[in-house]
Backbone as a chain_set.jsonl record, in Angstrom:
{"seq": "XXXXXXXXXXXXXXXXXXXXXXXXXXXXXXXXXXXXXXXXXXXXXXXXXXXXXXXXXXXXXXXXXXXXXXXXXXXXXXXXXXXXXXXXXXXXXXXXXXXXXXXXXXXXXXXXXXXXXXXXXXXXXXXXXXXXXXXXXXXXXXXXXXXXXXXXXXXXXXXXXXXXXXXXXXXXXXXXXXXXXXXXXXXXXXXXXXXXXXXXXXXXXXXXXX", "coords": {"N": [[118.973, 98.017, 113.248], [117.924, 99.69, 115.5], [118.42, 97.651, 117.544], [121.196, 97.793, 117.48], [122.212, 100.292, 117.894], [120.785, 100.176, 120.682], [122.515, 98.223, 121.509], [125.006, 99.811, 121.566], [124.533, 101.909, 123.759], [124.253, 100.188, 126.033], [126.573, 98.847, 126.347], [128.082, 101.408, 126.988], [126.995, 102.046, 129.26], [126.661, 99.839, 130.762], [129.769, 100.22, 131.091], [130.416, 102.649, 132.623], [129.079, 102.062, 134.863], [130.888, 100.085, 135.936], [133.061, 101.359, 136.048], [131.974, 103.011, 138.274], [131.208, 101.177, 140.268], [133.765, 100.144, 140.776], [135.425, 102.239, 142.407], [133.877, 102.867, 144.599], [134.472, 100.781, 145.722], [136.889, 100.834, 146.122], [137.202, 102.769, 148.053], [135.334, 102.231, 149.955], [134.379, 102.148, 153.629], [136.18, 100.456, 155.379], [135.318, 99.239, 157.851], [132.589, 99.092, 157.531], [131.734, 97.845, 155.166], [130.422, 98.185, 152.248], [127.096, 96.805, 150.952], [126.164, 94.162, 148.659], [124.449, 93.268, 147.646], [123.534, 94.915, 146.37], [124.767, 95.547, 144.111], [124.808, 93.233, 142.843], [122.099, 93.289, 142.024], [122.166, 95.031, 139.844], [123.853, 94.211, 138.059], [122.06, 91.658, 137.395], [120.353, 93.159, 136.146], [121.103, 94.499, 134.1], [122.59, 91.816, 132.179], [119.724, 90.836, 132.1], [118.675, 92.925, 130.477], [120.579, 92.799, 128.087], [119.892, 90.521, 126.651], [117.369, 90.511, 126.081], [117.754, 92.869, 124.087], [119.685, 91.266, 122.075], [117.968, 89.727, 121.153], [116.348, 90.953, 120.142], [118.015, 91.862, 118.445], [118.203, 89.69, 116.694], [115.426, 89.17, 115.374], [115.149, 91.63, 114.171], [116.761, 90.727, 111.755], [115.747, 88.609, 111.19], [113.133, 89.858, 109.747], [114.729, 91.654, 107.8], [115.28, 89.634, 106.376], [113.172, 88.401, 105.393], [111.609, 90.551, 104.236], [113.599, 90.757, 101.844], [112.909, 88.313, 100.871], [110.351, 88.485, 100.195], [110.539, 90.85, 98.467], [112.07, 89.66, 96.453], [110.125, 87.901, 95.216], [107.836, 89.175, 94.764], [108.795, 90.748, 92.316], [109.462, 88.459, 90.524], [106.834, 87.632, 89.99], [106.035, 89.61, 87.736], [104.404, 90.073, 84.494], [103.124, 87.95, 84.795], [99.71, 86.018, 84.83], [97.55, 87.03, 86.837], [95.01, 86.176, 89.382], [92.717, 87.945, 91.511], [91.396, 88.924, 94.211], [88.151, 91.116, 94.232], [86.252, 93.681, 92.849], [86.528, 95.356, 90.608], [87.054, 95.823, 86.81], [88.613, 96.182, 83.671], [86.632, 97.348, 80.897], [87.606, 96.749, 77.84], [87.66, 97.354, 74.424], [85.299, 96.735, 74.423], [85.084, 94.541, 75.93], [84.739, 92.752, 79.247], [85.383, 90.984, 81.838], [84.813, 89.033, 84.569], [85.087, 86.423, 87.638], [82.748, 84.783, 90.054], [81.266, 83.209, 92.673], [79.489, 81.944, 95.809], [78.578, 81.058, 98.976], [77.321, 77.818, 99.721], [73.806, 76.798, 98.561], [72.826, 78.562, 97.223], [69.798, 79.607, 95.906], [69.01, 82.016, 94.072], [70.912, 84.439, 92.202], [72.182, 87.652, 91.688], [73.272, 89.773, 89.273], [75.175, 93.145, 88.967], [76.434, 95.626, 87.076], [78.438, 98.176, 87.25], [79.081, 101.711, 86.815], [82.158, 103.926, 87.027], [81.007, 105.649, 88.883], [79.354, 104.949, 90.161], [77.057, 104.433, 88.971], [74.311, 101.924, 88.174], [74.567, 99.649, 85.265], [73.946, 97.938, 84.118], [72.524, 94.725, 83.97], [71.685, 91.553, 85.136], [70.713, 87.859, 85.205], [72.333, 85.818, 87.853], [74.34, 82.53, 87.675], [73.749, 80.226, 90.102], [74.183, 77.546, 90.733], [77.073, 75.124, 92.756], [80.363, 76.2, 93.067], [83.043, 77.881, 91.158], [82.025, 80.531, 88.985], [81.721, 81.874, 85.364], [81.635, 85.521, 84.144], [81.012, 87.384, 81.442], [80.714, 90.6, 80.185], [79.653, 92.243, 77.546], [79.438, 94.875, 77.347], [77.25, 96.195, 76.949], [74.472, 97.812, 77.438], [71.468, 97.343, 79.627], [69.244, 98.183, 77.368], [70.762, 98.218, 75.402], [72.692, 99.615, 74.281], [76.015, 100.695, 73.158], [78.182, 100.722, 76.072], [80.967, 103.135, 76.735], [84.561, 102.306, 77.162], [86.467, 101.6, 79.649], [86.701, 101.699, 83.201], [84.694, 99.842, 85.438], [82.35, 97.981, 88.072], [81.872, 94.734, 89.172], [78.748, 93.725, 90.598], [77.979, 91.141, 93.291], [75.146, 89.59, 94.352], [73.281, 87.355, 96.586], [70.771, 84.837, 97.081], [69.063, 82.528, 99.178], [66.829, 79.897, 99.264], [65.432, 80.771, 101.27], [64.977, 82.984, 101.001], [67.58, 84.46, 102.367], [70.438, 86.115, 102.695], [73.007, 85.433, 101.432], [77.272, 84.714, 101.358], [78.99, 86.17, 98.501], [81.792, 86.03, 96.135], [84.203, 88.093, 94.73], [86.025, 88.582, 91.703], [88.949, 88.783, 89.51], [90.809, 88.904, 86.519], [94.235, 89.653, 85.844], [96.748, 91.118, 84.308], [100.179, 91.216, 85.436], [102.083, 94.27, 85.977], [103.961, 95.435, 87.366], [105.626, 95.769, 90.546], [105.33, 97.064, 93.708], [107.656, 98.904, 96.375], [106.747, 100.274, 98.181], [105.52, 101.063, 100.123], [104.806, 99.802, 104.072], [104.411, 96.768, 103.494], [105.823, 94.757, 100.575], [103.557, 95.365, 97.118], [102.213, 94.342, 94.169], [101.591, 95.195, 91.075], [98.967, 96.519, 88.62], [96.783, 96.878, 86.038], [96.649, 99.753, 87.047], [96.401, 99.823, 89.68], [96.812, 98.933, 93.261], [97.875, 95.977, 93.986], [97.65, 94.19, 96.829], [99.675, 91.092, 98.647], [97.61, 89.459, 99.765], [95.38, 89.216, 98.699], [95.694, 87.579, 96.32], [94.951, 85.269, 94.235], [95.611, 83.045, 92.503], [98.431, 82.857, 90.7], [99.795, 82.426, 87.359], [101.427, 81.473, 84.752], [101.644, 84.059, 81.37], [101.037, 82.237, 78.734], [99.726, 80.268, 79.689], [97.474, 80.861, 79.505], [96.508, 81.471, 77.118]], "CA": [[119.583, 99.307, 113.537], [117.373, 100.108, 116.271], [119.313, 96.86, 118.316], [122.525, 98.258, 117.357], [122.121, 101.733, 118.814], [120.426, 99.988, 121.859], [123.68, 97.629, 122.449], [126.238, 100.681, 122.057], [124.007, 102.642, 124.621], [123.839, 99.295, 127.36], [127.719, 99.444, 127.199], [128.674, 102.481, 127.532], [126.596, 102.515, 130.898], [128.223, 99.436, 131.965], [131.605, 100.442, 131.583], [130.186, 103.574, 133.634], [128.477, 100.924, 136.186], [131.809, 99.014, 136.557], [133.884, 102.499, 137.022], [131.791, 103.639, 139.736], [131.352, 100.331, 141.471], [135.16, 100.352, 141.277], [135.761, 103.611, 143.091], [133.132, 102.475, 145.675], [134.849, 99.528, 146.643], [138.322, 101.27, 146.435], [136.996, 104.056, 148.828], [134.42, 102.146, 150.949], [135.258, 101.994, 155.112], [136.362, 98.582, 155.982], [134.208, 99.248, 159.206], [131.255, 99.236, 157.059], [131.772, 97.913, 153.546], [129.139, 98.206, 151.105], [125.963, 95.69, 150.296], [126.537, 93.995, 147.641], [123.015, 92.592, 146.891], [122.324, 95.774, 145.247], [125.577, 95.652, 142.603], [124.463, 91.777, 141.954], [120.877, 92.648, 141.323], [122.146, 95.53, 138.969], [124.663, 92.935, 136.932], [121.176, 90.779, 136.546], [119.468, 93.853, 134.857], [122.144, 94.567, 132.816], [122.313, 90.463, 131.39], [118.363, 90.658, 131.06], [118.426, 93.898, 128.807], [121.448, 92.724, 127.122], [119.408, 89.116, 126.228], [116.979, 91.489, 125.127], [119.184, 93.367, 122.889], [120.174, 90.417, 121.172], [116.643, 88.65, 120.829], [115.586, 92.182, 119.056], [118.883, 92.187, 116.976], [117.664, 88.363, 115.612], [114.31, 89.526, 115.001], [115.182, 92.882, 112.894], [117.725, 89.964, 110.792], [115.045, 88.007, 110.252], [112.364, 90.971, 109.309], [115.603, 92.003, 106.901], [115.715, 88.46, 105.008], [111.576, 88.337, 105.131], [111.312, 91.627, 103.212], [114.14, 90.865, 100.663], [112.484, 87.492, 100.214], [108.9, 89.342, 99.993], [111.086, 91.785, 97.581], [112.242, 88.799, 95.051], [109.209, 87.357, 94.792], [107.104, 90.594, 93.88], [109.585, 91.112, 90.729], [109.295, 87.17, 89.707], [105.37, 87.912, 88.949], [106.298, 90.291, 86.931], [104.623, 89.807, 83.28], [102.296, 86.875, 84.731], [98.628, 86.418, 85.06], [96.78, 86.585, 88.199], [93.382, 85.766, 89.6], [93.024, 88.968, 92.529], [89.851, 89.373, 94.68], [88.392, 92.771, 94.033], [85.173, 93.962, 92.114], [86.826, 96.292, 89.682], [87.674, 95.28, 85.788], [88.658, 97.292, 82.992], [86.285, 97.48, 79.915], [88.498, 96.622, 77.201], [87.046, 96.618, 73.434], [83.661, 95.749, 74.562], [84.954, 93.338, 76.819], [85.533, 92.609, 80.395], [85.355, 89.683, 82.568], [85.243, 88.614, 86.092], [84.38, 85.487, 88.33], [82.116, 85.121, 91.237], [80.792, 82.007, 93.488], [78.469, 82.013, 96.343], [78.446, 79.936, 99.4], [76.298, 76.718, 99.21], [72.656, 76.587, 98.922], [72.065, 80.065, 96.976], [68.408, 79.854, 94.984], [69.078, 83.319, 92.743], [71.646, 84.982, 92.209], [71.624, 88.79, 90.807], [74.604, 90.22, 88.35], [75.016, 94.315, 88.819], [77.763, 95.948, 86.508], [78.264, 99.396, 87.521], [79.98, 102.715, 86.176], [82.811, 105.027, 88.241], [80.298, 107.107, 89.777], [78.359, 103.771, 91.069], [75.814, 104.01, 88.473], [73.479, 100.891, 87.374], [74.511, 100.512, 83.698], [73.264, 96.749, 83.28], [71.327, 93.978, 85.387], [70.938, 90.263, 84.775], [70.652, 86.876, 86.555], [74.017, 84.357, 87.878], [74.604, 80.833, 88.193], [73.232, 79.858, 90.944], [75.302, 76.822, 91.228], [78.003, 75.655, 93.341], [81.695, 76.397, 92.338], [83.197, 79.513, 90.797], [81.368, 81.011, 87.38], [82.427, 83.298, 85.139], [81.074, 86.502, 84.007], [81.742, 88.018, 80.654], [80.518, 91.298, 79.447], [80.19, 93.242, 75.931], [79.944, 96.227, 77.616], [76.007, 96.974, 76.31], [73.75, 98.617, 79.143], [70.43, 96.485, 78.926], [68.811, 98.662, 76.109], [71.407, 97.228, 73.779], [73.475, 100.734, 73.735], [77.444, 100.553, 73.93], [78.914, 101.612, 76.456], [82.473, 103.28, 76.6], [85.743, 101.124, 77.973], [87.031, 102.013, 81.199], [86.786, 101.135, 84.721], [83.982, 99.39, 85.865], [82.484, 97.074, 89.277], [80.503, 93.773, 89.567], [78.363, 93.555, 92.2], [77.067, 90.14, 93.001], [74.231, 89.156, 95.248], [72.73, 85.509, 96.238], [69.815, 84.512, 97.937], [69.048, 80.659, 99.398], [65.484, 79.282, 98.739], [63.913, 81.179, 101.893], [65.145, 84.973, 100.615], [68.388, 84.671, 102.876], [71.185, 86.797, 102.241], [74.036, 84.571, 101.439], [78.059, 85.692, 101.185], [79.667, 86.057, 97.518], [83.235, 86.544, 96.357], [84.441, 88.032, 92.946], [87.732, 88.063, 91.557], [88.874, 89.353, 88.381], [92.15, 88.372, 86.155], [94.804, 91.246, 85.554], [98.165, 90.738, 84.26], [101.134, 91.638, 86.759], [103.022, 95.034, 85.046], [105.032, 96.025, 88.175], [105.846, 95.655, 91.892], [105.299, 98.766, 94.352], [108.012, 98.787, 97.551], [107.077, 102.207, 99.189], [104.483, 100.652, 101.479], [105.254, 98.444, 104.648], [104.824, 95.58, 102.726], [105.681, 94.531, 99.132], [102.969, 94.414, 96.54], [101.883, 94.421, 92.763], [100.64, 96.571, 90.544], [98.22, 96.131, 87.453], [95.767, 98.236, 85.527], [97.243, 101.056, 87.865], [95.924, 99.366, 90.741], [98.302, 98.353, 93.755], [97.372, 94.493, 94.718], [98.106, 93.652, 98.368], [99.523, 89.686, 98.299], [96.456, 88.84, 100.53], [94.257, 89.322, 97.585], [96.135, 87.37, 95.28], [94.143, 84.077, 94.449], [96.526, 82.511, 91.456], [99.099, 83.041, 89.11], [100.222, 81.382, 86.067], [102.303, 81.826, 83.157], [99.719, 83.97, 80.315], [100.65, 81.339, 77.858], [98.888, 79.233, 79.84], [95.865, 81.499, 79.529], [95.983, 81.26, 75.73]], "C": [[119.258, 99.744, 114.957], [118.485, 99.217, 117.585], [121.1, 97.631, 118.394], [122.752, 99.363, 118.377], [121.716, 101.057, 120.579], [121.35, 99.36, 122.646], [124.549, 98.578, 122.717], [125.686, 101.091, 123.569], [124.213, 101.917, 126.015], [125.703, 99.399, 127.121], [128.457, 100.346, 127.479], [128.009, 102.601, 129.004], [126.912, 101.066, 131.582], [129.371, 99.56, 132.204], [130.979, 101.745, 132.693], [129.72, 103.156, 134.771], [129.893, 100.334, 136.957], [133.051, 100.179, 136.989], [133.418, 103.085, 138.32], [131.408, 102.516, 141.146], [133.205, 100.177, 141.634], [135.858, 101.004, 142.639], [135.1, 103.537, 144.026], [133.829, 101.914, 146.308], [136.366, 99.949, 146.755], [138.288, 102.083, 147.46], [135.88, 103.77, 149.761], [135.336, 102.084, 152.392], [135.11, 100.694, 155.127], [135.728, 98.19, 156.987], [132.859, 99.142, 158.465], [131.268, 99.393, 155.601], [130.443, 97.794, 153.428], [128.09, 96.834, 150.747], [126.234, 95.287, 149.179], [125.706, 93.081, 146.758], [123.001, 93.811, 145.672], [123.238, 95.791, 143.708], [124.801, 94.634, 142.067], [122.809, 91.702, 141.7], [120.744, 93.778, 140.227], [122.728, 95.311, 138.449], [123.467, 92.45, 136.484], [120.657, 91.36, 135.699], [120.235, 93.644, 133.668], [121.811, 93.194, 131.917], [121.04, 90.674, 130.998], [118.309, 91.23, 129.955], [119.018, 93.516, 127.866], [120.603, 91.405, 126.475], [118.393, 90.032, 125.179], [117.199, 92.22, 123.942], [119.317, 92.68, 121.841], [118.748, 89.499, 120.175], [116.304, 89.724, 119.944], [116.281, 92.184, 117.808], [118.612, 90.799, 115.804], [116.286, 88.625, 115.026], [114.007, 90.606, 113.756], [116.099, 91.469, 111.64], [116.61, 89.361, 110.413], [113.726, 88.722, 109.687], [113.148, 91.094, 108.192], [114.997, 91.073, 106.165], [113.931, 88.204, 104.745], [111.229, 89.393, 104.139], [112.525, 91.267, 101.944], [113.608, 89.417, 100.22], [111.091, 87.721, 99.492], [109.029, 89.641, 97.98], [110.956, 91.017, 95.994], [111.223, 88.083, 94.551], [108.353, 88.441, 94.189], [107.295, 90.632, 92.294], [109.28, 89.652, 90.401], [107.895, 87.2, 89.257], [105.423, 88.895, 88.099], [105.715, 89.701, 85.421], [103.739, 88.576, 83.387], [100.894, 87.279, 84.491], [98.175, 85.924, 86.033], [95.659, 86.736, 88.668], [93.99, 87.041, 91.104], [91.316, 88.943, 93.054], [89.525, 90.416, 94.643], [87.023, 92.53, 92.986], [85.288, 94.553, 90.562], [87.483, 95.503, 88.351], [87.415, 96.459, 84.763], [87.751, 96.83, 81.636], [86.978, 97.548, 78.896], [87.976, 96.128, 75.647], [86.172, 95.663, 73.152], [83.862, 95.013, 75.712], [85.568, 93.229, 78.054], [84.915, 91.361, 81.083], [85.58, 89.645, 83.77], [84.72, 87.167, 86.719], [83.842, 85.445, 89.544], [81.509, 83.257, 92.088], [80.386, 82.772, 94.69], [78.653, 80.942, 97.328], [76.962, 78.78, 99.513], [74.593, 77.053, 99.67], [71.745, 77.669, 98.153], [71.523, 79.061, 95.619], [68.695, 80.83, 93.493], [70.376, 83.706, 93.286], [71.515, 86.393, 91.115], [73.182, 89.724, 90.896], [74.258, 92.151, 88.526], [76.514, 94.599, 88.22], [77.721, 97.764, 87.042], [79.292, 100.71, 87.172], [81.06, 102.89, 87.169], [82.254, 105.392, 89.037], [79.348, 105.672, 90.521], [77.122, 103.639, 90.553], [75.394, 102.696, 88.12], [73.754, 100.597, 86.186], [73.895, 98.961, 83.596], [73.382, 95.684, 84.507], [71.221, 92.568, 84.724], [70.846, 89.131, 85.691], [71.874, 86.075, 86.182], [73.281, 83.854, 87.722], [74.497, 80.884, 89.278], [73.994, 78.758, 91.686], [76.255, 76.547, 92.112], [79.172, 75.931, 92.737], [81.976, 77.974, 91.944], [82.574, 79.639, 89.004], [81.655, 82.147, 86.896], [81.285, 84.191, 84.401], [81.598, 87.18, 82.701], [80.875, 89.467, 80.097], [80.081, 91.905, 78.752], [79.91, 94.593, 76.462], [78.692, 96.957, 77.006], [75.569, 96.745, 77.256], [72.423, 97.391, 78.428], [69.372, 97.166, 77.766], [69.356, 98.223, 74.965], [72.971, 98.583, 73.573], [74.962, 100.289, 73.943], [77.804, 101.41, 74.599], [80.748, 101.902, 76.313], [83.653, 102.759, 77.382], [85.829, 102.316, 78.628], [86.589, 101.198, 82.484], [85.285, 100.558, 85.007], [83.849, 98.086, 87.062], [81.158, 96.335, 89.042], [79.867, 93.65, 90.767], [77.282, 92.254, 92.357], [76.526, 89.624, 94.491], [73.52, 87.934, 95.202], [71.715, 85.388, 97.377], [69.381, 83.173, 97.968], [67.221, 80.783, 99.18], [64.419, 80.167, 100.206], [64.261, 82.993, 102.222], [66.514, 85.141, 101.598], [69.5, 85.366, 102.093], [72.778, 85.561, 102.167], [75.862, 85.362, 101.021], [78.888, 85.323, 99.554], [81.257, 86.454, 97.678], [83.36, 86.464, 94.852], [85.83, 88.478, 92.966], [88.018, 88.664, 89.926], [90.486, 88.592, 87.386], [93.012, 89.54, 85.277], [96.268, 90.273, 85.294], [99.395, 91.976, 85.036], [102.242, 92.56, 85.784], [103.876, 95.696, 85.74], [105.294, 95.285, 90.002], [106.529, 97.004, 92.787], [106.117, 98.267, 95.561], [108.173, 99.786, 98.284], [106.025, 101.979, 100.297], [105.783, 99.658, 102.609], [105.709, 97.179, 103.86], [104.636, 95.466, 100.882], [104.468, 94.62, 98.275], [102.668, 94.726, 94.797], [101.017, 95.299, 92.319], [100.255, 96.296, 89.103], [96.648, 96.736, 87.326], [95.54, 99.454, 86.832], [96.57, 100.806, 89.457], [97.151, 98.909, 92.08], [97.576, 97.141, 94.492], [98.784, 93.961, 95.948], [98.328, 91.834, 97.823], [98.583, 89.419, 98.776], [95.386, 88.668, 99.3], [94.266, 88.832, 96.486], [95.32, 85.941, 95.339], [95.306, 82.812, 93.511], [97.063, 82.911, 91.267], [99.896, 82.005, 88.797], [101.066, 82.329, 85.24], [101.236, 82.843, 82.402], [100.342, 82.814, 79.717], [100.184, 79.967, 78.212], [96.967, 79.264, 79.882], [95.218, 81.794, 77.797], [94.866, 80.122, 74.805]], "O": [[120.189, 100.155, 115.65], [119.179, 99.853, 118.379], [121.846, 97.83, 119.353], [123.358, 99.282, 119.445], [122.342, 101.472, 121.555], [121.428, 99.494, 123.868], [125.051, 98.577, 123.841], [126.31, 100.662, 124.541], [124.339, 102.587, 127.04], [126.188, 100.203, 127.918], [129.461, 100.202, 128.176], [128.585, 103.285, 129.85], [127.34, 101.012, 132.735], [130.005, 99.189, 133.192], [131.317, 101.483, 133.848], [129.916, 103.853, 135.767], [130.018, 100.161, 138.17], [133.808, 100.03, 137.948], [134.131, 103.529, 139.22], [131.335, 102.737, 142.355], [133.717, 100.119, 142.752], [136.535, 100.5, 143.535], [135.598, 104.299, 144.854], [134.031, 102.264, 147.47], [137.046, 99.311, 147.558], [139.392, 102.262, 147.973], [135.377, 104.706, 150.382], [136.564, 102.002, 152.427], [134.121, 99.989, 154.928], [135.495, 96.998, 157.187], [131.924, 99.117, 159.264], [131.007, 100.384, 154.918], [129.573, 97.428, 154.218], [128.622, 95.861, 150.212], [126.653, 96.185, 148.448], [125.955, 92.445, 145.734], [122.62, 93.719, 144.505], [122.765, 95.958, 142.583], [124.146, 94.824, 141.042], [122.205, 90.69, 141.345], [119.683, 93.843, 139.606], [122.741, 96.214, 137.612], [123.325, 92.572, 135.267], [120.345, 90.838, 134.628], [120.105, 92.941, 132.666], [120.947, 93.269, 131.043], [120.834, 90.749, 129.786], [118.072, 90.759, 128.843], [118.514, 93.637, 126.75], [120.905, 91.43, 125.282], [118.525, 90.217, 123.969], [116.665, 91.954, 122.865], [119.149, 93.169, 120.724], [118.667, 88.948, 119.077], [115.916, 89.353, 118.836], [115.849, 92.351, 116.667], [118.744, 90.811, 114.581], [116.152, 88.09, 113.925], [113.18, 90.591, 112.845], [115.707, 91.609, 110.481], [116.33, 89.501, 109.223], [113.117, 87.914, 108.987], [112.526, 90.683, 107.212], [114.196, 91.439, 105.305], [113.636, 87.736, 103.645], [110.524, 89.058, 103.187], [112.099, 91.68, 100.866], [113.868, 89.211, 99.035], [110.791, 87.221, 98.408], [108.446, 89.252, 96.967], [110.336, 91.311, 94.972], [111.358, 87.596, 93.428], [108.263, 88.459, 92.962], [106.473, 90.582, 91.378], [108.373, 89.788, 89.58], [107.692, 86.793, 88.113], [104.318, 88.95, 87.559], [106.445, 88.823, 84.962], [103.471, 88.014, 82.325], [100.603, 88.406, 84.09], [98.218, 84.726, 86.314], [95.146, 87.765, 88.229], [95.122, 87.086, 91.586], [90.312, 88.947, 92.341], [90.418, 91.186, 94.996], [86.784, 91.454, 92.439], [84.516, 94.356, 89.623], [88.333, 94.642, 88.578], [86.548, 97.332, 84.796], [88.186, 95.769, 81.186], [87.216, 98.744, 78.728], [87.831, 94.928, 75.413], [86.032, 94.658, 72.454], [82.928, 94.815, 76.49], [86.76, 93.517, 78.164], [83.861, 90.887, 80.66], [86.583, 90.224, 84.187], [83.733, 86.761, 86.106], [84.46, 86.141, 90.35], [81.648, 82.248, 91.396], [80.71, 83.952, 94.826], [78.89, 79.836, 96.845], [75.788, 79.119, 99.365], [74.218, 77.438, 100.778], [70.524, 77.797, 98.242], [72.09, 78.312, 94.823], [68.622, 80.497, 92.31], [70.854, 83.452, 94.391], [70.946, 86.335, 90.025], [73.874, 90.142, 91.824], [73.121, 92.508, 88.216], [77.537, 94.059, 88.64], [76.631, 98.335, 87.082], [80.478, 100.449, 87.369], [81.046, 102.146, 88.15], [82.814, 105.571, 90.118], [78.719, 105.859, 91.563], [76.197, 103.052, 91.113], [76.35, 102.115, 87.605], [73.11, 101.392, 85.501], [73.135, 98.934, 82.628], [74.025, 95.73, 85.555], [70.588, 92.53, 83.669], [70.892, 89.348, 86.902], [72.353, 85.738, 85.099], [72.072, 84.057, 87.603], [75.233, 81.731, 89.784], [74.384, 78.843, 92.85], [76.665, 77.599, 92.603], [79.008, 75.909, 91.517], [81.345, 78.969, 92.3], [82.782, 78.841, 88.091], [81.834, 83.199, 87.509], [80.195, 83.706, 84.099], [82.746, 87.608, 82.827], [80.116, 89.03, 79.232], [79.806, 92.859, 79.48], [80.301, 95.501, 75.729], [78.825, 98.104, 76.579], [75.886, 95.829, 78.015], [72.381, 96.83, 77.333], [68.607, 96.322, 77.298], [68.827, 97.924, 73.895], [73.978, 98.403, 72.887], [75.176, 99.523, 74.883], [77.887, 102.594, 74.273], [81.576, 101.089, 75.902], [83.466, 102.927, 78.587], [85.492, 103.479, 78.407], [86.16, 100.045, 82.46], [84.558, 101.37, 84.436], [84.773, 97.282, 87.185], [80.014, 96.74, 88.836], [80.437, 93.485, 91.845], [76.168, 92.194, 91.838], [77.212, 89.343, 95.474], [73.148, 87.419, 94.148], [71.927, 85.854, 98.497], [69.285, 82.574, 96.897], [66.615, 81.832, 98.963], [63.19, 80.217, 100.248], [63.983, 83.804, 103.105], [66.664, 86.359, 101.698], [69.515, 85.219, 100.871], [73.305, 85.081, 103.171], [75.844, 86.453, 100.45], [79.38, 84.199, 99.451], [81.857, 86.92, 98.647], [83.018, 85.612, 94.031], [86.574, 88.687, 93.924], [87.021, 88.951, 89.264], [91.079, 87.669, 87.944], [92.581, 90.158, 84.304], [96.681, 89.235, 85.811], [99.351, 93.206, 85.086], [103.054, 92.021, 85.033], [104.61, 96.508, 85.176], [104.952, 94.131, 90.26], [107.579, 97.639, 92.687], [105.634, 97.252, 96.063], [109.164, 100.21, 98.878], [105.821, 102.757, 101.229], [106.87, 99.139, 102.358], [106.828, 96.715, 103.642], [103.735, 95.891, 100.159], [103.849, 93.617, 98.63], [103.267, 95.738, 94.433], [100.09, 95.934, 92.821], [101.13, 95.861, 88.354], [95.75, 96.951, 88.14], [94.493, 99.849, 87.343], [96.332, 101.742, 90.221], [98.292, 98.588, 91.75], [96.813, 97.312, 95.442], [99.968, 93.624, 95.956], [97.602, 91.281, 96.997], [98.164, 88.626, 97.933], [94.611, 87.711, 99.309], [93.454, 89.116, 95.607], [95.05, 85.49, 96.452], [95.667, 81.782, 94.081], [96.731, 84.073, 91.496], [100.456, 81.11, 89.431], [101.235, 83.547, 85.182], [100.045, 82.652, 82.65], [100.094, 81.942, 80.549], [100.17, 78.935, 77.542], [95.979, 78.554, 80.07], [94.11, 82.136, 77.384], [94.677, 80.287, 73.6]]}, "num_chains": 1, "name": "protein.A"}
């Protein structure tokens, strides 16, 4: 759009360029015609902007077909299941789940589950291991008490054999119940969350998660 408006605008001021070099050269003195470096180095602007123009108007076309390809893909996860990086999982009839890994070499590793408000509610030790490990749950604080479903965040920490701080990454698995297009860019939405594609790690079919 923006190209569009910018080509009407470049010719309407050359047809106004080429009427008043007209009327110049119809009305210059023959004793002392006119330079004519300066028309031919304001023809070259003109061509540059107009190249311009055109290089912008291919650029918005292919921005267009990038967002409606963005678009159709959004809606095709629709109804899947997907692995998302992110701390947060919902407590769901006792149970919630997430996965975490560690880059190489981590000694301990230390499991924090934590409320809304960022409380402590329960504490134990990872896998240590390399690879990704999973994390499951029941949703009892370490006294044994239950707690109540809802929102909750893992927080996982790793330390190598001489107390170093090492970097984790957790991930969770949410099934895909929409696609949001009111941002810049496309992205998904699940347990009322809006997942950026950058954050997307998998998806599958669920009945391949059965």
């Amino acid at each position: 759009a923006n190209a569009a408006v910018a080509s009407s605008g470049l010719a309407k001021n050359f047809d106004t360029f080429l009427t008043l070099l007209t009327e110049q050269l119809k009305n210059q003195d023959p004793l002392s015609p006119l330079d004519s470096t300066q028309f031919v180095s304001q023809l070259v602007q003109f061509s540059s902007v107009e190249q311009q123009i055109a290089q912008n108007r291919n650029l918005e076309s292919l921005l267009n077909q990038s967002a409606a390809s963005a678009a159709t893909s959004a809606v095709g996860f629709i109804g899947k299941q997907a692995d998302i990086l992110g701390t947060g999982a919902d407590l769901q009839n006792g149970t919630a789940q997430w996965s975490y890994s560690s880059d190489p070499g981590a000694a301990s590793v230390t499991i924090l589950v934590k409320d809304a408000n960022g409380k402590i509610v329960y504490k134990t030790d990872g896998e240590p291991g390399p690879g990704e490990h999973s994390f499951v749950w029941d949703g009892k604080d370490n006294t044994g008490v239950q707690l109540p479903d809802g929102h909750y965040d893992l927080d996982v920490s790793a330390l190598d054999e001489n107390g170093n701080i090492l970097s984790t990454t957790v991930s969770t698995s949410v099934v895909i119940t929409g696609a949001d297009f009111s941002g810049p860019q496309p992205a998904l939405l699940a347990d009322g969350q809006r997942i950026p594609f950058a954050d997307i790690l998998a998806v599958r079919d669920r009945a391949a998660t059965l």
